[in-house]
Each structure stands twice: as structure tokens, then as C-alpha cells.
OpenMM code with the backbone's topology and positions (N, CA, C; nanometers):
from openmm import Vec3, app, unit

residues = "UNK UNK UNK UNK UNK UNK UNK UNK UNK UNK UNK UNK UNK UNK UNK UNK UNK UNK UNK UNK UNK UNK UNK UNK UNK UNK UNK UNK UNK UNK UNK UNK UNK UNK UNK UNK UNK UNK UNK UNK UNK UNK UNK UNK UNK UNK UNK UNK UNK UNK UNK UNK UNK UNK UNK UNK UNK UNK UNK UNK UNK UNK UNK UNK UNK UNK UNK UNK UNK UNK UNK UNK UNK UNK UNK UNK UNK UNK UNK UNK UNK UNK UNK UNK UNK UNK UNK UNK UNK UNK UNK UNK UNK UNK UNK UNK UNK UNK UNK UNK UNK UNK UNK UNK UNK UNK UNK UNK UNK UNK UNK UNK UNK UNK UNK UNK UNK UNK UNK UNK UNK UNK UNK UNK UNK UNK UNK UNK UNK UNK UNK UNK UNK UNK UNK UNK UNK UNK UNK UNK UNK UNK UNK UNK UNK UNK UNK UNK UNK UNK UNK UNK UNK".split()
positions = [
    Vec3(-4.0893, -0.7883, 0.7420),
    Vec3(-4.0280, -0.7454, 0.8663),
    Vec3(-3.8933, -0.8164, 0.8888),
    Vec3(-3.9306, -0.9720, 0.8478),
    Vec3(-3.7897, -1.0426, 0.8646),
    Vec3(-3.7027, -0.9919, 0.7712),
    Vec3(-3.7429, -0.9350, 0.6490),
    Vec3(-3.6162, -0.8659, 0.5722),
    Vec3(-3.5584, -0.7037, 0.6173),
    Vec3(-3.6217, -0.6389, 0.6703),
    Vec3(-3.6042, -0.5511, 0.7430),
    Vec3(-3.4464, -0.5463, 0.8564),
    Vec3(-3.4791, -0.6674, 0.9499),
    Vec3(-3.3935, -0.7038, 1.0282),
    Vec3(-3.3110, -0.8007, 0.9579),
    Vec3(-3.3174, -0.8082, 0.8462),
    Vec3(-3.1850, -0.9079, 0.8209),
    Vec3(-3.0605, -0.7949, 0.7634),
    Vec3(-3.1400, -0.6797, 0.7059),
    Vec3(-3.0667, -0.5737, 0.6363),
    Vec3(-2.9972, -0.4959, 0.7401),
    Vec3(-3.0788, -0.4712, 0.8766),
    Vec3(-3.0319, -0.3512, 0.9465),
    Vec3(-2.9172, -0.4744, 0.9933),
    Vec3(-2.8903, -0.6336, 0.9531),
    Vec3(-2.7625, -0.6560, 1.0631),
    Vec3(-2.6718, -0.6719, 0.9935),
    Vec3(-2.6702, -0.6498, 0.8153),
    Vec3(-2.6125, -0.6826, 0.7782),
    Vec3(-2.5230, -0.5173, 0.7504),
    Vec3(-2.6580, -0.4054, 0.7427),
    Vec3(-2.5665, -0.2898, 0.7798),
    Vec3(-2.4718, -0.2170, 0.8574),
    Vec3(-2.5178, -0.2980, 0.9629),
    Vec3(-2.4436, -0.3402, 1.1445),
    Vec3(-2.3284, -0.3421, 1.0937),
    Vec3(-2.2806, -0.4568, 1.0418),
    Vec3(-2.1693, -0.5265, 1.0420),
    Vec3(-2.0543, -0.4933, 0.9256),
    Vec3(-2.1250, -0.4947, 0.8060),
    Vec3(-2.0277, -0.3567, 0.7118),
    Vec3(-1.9465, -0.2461, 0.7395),
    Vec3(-2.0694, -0.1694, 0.8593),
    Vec3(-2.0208, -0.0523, 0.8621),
    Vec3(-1.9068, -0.0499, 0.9623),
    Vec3(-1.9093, -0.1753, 0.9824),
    Vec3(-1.7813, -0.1770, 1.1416),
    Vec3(-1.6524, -0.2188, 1.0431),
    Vec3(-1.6775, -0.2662, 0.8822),
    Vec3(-1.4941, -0.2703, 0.8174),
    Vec3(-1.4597, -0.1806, 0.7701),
    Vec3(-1.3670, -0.1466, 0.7307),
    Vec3(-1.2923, -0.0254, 0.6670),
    Vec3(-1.3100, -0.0601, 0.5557),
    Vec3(-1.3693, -0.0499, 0.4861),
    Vec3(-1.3993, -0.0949, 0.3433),
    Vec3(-1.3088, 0.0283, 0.2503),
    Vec3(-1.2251, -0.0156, 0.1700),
    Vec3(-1.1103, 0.0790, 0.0827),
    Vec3(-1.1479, 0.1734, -0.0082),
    Vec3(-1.1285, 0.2775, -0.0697),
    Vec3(-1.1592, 0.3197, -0.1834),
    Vec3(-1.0970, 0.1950, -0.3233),
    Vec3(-0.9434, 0.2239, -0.2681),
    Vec3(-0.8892, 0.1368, -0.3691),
    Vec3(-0.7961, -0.0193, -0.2990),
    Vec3(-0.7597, -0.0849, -0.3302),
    Vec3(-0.6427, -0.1818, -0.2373),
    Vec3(-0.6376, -0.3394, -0.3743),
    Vec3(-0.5022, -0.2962, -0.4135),
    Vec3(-0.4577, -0.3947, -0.5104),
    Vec3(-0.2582, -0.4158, -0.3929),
    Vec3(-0.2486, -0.5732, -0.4172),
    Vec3(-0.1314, -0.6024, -0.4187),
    Vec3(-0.0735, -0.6911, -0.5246),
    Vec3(0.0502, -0.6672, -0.5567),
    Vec3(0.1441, -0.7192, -0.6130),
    Vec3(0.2504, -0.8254, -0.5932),
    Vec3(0.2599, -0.9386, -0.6479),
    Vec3(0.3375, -1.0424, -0.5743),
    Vec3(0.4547, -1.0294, -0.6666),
    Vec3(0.5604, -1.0440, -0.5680),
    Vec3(0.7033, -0.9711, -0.5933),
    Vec3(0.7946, -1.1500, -0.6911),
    Vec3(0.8757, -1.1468, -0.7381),
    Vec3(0.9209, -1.2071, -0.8511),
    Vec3(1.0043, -1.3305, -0.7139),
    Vec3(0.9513, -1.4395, -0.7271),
    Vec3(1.0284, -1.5275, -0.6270),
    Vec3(1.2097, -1.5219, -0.6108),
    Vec3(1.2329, -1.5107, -0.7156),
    Vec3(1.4058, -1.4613, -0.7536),
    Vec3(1.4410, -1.3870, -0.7065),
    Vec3(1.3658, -1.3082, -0.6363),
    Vec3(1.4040, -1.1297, -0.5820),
    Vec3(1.3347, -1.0121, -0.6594),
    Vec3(1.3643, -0.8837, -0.5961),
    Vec3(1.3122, -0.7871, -0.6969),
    Vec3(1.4214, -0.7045, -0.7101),
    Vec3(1.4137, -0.6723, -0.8693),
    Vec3(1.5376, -0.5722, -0.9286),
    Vec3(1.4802, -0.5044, -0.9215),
    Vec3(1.5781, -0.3629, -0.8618),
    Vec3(1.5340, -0.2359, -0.8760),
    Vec3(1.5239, -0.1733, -0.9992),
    Vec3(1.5433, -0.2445, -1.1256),
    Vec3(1.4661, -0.2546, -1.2404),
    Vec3(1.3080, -0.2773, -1.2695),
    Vec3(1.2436, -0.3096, -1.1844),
    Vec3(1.1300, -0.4255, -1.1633),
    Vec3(1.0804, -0.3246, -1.1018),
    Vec3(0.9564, -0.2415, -1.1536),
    Vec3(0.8578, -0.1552, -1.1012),
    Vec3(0.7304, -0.2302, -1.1072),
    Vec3(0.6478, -0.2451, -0.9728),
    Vec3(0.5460, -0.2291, -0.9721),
    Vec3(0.4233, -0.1563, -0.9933),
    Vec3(0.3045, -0.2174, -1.0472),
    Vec3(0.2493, -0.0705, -1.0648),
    Vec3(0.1153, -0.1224, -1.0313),
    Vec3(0.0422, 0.0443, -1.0196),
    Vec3(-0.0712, 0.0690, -0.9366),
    Vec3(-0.1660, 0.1426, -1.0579),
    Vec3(-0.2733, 0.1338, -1.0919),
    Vec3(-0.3830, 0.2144, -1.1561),
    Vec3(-0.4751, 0.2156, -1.0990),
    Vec3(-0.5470, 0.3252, -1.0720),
    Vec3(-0.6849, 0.3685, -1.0102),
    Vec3(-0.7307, 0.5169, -1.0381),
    Vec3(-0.8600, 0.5021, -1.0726),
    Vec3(-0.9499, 0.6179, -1.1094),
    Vec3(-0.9937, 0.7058, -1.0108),
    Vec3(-0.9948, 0.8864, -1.0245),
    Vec3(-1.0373, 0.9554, -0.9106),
    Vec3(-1.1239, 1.0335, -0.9373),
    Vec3(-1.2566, 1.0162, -0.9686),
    Vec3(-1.3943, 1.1022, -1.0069),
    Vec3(-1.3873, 1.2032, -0.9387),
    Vec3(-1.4010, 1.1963, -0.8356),
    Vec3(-1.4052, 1.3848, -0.7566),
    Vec3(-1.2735, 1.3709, -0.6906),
    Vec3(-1.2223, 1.4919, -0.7339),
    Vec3(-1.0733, 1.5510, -0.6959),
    Vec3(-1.0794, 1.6237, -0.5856),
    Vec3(-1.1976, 1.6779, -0.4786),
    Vec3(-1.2391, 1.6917, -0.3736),
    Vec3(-1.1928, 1.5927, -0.2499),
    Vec3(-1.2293, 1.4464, -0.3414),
    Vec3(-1.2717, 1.3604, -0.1664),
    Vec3(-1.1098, 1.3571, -0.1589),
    Vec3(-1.0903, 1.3200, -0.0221),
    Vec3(-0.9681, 1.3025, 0.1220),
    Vec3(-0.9397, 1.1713, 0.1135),
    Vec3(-0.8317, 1.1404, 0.1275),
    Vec3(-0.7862, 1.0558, 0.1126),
    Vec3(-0.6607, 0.9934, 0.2224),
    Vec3(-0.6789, 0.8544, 0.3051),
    Vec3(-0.5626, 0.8244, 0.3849),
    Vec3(-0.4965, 0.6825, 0.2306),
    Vec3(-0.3741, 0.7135, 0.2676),
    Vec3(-0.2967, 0.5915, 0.1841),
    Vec3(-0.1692, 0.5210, 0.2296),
    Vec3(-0.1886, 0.4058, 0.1883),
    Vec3(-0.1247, 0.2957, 0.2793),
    Vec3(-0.0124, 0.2486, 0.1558),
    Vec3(0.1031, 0.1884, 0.1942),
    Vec3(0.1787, 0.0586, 0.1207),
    Vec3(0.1661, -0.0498, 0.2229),
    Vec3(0.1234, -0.1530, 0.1759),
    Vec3(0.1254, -0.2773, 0.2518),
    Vec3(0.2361, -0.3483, 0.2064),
    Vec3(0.3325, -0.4081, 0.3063),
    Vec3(0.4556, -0.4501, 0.2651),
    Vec3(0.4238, -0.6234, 0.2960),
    Vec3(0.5203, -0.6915, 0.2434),
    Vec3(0.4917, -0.8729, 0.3404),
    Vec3(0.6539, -0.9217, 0.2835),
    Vec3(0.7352, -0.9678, 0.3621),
    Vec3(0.8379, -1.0024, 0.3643),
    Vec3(0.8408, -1.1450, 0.4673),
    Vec3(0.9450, -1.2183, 0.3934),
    Vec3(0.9830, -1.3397, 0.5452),
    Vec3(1.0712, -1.2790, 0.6477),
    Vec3(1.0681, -1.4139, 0.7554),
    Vec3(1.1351, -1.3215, 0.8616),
    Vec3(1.2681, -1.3482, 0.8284),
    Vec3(1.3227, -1.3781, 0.7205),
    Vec3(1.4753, -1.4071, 0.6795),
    Vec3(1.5220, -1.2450, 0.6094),
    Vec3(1.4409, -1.1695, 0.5683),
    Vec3(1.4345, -1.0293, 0.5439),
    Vec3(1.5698, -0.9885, 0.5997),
    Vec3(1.6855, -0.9640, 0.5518),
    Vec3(1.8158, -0.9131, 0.6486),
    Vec3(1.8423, -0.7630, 0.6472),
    Vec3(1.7044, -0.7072, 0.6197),
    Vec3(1.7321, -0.5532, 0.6755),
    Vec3(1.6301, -0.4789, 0.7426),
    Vec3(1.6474, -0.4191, 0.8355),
    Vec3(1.5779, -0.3468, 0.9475),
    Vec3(1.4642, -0.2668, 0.8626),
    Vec3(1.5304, -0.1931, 0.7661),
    Vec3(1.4490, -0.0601, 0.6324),
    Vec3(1.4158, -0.0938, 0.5453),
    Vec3(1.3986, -0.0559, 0.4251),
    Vec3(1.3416, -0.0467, 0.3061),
    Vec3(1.3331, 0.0946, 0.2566),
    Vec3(1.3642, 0.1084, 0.1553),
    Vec3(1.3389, 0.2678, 0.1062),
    Vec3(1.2413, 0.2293, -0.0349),
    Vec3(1.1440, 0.3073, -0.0526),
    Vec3(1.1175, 0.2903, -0.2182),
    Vec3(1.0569, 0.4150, -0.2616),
    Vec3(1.0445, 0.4241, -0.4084),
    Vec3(1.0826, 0.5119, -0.5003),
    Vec3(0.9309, 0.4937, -0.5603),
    Vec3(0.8399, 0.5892, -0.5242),
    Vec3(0.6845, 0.5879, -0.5922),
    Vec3(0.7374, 0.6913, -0.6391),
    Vec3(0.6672, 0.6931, -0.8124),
    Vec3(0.6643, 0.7461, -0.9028),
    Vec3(0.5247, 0.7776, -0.9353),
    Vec3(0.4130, 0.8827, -0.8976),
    Vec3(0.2939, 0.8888, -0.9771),
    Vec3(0.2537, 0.9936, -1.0603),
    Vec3(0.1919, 0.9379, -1.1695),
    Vec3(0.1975, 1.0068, -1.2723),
    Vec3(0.0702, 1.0302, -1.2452),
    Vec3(0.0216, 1.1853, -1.3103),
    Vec3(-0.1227, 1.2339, -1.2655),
    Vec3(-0.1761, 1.2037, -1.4500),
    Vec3(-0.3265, 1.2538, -1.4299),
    Vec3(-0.4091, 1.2150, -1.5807),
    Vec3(-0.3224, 1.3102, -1.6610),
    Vec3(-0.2250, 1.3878, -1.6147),
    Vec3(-0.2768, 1.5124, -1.7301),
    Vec3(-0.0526, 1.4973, -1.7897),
    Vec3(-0.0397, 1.3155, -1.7406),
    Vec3(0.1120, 1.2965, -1.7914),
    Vec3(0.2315, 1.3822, -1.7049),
    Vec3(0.2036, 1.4561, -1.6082),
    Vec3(0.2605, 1.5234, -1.5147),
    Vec3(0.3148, 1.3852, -1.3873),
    Vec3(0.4219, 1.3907, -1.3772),
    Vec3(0.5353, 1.2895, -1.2518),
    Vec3(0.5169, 1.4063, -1.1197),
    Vec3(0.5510, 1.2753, -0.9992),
    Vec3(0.6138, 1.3131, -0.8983),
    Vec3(0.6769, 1.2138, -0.8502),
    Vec3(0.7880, 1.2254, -0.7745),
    Vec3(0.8454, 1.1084, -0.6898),
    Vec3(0.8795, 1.1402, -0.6080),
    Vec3(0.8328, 1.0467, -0.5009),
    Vec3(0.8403, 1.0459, -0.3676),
    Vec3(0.9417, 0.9312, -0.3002),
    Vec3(0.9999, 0.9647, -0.1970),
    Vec3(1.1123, 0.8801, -0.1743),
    Vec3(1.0526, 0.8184, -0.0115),
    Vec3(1.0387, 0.6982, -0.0067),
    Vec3(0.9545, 0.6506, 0.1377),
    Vec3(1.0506, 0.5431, 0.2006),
    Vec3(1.0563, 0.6071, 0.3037),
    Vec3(1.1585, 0.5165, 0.3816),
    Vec3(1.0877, 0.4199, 0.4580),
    Vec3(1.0840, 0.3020, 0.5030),
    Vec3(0.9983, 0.2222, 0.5754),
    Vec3(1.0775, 0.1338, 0.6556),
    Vec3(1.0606, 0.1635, 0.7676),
    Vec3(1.1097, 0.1352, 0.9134),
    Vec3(1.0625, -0.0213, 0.9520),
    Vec3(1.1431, -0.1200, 0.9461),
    Vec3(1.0381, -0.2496, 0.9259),
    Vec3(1.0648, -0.3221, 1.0779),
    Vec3(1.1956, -0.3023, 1.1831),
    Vec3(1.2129, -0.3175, 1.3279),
    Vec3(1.3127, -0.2117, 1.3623),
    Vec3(1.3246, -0.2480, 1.5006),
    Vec3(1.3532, -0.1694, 1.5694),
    Vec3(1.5047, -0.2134, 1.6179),
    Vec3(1.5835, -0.1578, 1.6544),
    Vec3(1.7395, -0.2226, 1.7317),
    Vec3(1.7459, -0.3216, 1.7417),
    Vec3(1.6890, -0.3916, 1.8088),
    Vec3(1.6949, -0.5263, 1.7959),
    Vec3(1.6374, -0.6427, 1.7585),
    Vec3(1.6013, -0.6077, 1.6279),
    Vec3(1.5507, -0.6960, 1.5197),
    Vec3(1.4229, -0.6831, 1.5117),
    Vec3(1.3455, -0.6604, 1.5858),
    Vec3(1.2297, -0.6906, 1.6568),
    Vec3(1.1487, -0.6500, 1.5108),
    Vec3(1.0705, -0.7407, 1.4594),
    Vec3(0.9782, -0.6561, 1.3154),
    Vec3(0.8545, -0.5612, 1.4296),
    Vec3(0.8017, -0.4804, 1.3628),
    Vec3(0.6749, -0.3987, 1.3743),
    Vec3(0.5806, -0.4541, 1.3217),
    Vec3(0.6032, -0.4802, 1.2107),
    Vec3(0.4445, -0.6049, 1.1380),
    Vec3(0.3984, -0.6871, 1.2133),
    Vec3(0.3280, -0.7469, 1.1826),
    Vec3(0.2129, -0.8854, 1.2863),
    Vec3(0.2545, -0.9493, 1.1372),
    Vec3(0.2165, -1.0797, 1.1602),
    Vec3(0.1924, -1.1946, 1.0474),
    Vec3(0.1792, -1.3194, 1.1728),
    Vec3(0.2050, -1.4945, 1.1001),
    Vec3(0.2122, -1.5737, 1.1099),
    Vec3(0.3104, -1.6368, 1.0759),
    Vec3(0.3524, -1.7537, 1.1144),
    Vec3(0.5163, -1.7942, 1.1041),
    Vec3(0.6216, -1.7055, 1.0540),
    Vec3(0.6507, -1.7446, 0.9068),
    Vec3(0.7654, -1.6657, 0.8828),
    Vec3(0.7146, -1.5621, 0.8048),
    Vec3(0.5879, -1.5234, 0.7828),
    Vec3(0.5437, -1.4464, 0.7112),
    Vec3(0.5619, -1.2728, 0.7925),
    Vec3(0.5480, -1.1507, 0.7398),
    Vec3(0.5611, -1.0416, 0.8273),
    Vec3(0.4910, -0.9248, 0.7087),
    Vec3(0.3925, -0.9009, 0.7887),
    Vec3(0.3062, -0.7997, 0.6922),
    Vec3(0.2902, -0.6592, 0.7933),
    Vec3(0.3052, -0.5641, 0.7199),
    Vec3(0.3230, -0.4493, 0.7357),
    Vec3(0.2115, -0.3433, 0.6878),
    Vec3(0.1683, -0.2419, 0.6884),
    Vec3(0.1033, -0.1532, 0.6756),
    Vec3(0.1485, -0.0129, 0.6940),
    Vec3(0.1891, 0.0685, 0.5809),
    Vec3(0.3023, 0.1685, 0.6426),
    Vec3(0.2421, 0.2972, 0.5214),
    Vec3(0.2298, 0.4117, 0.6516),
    Vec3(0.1652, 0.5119, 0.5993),
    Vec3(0.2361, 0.5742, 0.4832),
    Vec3(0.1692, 0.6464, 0.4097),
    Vec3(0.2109, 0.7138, 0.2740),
    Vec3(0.1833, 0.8795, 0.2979),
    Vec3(0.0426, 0.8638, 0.2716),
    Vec3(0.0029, 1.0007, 0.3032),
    Vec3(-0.1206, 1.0143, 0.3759),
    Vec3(-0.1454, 1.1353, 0.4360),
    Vec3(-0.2897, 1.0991, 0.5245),
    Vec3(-0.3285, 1.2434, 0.4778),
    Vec3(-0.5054, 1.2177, 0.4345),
    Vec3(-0.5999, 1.3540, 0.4805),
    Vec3(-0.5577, 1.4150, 0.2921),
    Vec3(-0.5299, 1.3454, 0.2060),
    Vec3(-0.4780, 1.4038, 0.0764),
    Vec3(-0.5827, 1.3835, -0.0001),
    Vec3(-0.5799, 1.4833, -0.1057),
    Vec3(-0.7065, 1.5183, -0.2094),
    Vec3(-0.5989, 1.5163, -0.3621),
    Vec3(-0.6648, 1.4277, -0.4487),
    Vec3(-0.5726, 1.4476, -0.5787),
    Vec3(-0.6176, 1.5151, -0.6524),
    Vec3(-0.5656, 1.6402, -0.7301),
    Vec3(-0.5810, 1.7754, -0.7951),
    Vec3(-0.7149, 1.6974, -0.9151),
    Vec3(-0.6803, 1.5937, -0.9621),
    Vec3(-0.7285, 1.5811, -1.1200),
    Vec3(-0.8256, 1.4788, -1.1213),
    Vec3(-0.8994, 1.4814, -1.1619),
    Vec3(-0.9724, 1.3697, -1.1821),
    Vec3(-0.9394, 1.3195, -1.3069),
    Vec3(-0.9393, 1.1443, -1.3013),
    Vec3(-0.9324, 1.0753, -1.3852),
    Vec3(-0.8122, 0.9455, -1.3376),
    Vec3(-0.7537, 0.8921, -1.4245),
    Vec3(-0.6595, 0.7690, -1.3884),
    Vec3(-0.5597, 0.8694, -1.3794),
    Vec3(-0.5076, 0.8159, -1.2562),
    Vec3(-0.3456, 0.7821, -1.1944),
    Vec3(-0.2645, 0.6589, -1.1991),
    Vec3(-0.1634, 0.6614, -1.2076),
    Vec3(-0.0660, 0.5248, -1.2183),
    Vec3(0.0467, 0.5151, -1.1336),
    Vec3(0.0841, 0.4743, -1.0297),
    Vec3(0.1386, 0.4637, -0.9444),
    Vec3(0.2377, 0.3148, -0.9469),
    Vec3(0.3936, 0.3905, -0.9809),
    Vec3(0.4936, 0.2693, -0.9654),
    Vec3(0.5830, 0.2877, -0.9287),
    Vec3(0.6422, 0.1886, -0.8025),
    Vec3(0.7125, 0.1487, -0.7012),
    Vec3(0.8650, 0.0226, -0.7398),
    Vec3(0.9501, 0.1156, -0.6802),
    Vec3(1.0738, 0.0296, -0.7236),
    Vec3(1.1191, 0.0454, -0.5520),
    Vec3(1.2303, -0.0673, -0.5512),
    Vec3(1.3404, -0.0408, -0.4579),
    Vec3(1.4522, 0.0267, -0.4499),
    Vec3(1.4802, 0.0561, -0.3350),
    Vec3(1.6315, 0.1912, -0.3829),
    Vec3(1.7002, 0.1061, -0.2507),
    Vec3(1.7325, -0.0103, -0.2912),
    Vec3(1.8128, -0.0911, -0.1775),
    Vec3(1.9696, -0.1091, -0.2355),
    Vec3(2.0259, -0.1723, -0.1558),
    Vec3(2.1872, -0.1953, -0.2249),
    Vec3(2.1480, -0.3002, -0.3092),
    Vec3(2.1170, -0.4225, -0.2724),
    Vec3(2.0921, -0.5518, -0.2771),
    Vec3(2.0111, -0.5781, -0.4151),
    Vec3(2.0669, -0.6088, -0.4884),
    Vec3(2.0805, -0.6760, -0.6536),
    Vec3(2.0565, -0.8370, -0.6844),
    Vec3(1.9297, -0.8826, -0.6517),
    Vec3(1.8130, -0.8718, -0.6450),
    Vec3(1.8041, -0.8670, -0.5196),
    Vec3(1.6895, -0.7431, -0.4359),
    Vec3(1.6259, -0.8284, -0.3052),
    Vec3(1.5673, -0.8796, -0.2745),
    Vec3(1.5957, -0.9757, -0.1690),
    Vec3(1.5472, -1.0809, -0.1594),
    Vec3(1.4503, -1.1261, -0.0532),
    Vec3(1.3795, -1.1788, -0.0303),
    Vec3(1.2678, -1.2228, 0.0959),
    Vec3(1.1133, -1.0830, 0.0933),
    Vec3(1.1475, -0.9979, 0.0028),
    Vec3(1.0091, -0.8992, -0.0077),
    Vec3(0.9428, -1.0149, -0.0556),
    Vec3(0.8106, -1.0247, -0.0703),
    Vec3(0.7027, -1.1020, -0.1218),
    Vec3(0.5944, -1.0531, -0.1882),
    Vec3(0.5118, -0.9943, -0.1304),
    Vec3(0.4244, -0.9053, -0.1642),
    Vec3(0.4695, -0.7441, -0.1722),
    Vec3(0.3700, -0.6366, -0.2492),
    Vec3(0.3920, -0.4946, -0.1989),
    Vec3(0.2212, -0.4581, -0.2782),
    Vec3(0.1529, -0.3881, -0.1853),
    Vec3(0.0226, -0.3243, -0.2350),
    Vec3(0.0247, -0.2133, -0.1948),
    Vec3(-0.0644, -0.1182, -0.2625),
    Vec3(-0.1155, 0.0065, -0.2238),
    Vec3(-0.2693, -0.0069, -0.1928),
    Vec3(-0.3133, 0.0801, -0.0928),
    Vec3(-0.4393, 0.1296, -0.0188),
    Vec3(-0.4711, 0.2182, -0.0117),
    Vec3(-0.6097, 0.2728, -0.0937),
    Vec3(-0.6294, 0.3895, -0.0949),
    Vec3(-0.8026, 0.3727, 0.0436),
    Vec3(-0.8101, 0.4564, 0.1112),
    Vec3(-0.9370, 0.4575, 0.1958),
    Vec3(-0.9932, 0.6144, 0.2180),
    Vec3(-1.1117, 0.6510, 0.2025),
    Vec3(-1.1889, 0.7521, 0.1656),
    Vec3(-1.1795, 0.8351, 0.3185),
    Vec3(-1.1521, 0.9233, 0.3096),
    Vec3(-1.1535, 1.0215, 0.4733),
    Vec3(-1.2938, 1.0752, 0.5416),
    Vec3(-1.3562, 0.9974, 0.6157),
    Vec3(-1.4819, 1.0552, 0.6643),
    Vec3(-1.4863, 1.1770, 0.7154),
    Vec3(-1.6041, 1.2752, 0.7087),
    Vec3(-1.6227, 1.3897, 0.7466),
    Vec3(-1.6248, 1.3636, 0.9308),
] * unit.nanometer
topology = app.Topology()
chain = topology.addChain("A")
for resn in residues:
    res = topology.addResidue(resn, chain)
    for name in ("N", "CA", "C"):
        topology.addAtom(name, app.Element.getBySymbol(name[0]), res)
């Protein structure tokens, strides 16, 4: 019985996180990142059915000297077929103000990609991310991940 109730609290409490399909990040080159310098993403998609919301998680310091960010996802489907997508990411507002939450100088972000999407193919995808900034290397990005999370009925 006592295992009974240890399960239903531990089901309690699971079911209240967002638990991901997929969520890998990447720690960006302390020197800066060249827009030479692609990051990349791999993850497997068994049923080409399920829905899908997807995230880039960004983390920059607050020394970051630009409001935007643009970047350049490139994903390649199983079957060697590209697309690229061009994502602009809005990081404050007029007056400096970031949109992220973090702690000291840290500033983490969460910035939509696509919502409610189903990928045609099953099998591995590869997903890689460059910058399309002026700035040769940029500088103060830190992290960059992708998030994939399953769309409930």
C-alpha cells in the first residue's frame, strides 16, 4: 500500500514538468562565435505523425551589445533534403531592457521556432545553427540549445 502511495506522488509530481521530447545545448567557443562555427543538433523522429512545439534556448552576458540576433538553421531531413530558415530573435526592447530572466550577468532566453509541427520523415534529422551577425567573432553568446517538446492532444 505504502508503495502504491509513494508511486501515485511521484506521478503527481512528473506530470506537473514539461518533460522534452528532445533538449541538447551547446556551449559557444569563449573567443566568440564565427559565423563559420555551426552548431549542431541530431535527433531521431519514429512517428512522423506526433506535433511538435520547438524552442532555441539562447544565454548571453549582459555585456551582449545587441538588442537582436538573427540565425541561420539549416535542417537537413533523413532522406539528405535542406531547408533554411532565417530566425530573427528579439533579445530587448528600446531600452535595453533584456526579455530573458537569468541571474547576475547571465541572460537566458527561450525563443520560439515553430509551434504545433509534424516532421514529414521518420528517422534522424540534423539541425545546424550559425550567426548572420556583422560582428566577426561574436561575442558574449554563451550557450545556444534546441528543444524539442511533444504536443498534447
Amino acid at each position: 500500500m505504502r508503495f502504491i502511495a509513494i508511486l501515485l506522488v511521484v506521478c503527481a509530481i512528473t506530470s506537473c514538468f514539461d518533460i522534452p521530447f528532445y533538449s541538447k545545448s551547446r556551449t559557444v567557443d569563449a573567443h566568440g562565435w564565427y559565423s563559420s562555427d555551426t552548431l549542431k543538433f541530431e535527433f531521431n523522429i519514429s512517428d512522423s505523425t506526433t506535433r511538435f512545439n520547438s524552442h532555441v534556448d539562447l544565454s548571453h552576458t549582459a555585456s551582449y551589445p545587441y538588442s537582436n540576433i538573427f540565425l541561420f538553421i539549416d535542417i537537413t531531413y533523413p532522406n539528405a533534403k535542406h531547408r533554411v530558415d532565417i530566425l530573427e530573435c528579439v533579445l530587448a526592447d528600446n531600452r535595453g531592457n533584456w526579455y530573458g530572466s537569468g541571474l547576475g550577468d547571465m541572460v537566458n532566453h527561450r525563443i520560439e521556432y515553430f509551434n504545433d509541427i509534424a516532421f514529414p520523415l521518420s528517422g534522424k534529422y540534423e539541425l545546424g545553427i550559425t550567426h548572420g551577425m556583422r560582428s566577426e567573432p561574436l561575442e558574449e553568446i554563451t550557450d545556444l540549445g534546441l528543444r524539442l517538446e511533444s504536443v498534447s492532444l
